[in-house]
C-alpha positions as CSV (number, residue, x, y, z in Angstrom):
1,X,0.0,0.0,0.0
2,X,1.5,3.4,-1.0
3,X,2.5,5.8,2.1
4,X,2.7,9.4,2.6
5,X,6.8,9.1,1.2
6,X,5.8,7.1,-1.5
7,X,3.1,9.6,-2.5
8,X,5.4,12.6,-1.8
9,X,7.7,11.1,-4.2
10,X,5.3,10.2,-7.2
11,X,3.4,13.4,-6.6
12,X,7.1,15.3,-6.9
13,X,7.9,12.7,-10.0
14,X,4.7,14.4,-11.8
15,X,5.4,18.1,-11.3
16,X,8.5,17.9,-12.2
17,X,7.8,16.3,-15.9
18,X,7.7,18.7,-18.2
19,X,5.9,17.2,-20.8
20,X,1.9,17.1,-19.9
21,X,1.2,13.6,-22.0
22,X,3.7,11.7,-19.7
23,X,2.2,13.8,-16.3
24,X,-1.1,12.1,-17.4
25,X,0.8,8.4,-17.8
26,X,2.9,8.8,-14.7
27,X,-0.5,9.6,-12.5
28,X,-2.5,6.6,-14.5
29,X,0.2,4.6,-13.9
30,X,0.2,5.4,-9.8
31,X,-3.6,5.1,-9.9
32,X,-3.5,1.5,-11.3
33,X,-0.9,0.5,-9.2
34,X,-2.9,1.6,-5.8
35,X,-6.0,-0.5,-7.6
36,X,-4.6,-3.2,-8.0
37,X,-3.2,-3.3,-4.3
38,X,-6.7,-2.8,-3.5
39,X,-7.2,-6.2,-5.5
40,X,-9.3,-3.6,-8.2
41,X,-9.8,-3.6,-11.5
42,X,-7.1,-1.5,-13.7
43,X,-8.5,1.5,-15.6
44,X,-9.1,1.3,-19.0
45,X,-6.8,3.4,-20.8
46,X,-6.6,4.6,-24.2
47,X,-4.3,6.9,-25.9
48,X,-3.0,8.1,-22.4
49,X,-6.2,9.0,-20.7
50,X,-8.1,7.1,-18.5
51,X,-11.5,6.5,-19.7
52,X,-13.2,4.2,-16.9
53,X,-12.4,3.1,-13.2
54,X,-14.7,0.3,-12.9
């Protein structure tokens, strides 16, 4: 399960990118990988964007 350092540290990860496309990737990315901790379904992505958390 992510912690308060591990989200300082993605969080930090994502402002600093300067390019907005990989922003969006690098916070899908953390999103899916607290899901499926949570033993959830991934979000559907498509062309960089997360269409659905089901």
């Amino acid at each position: 399960m992510p912690n308060k350092m591990n989200n300082e540290k993605m969080f930090d990860l994502i402002k600093k990118e300067p390019s907005n496309s990989k922003k969006q990737l690098l916070m899908v990315s953390y999103v899916t990988k607290i899901l499926e901790e949570k033993k959830k379904p991934s979000p559907i992505v498509v062309g960089g964007c997360a269409l659905s958390y089901t």
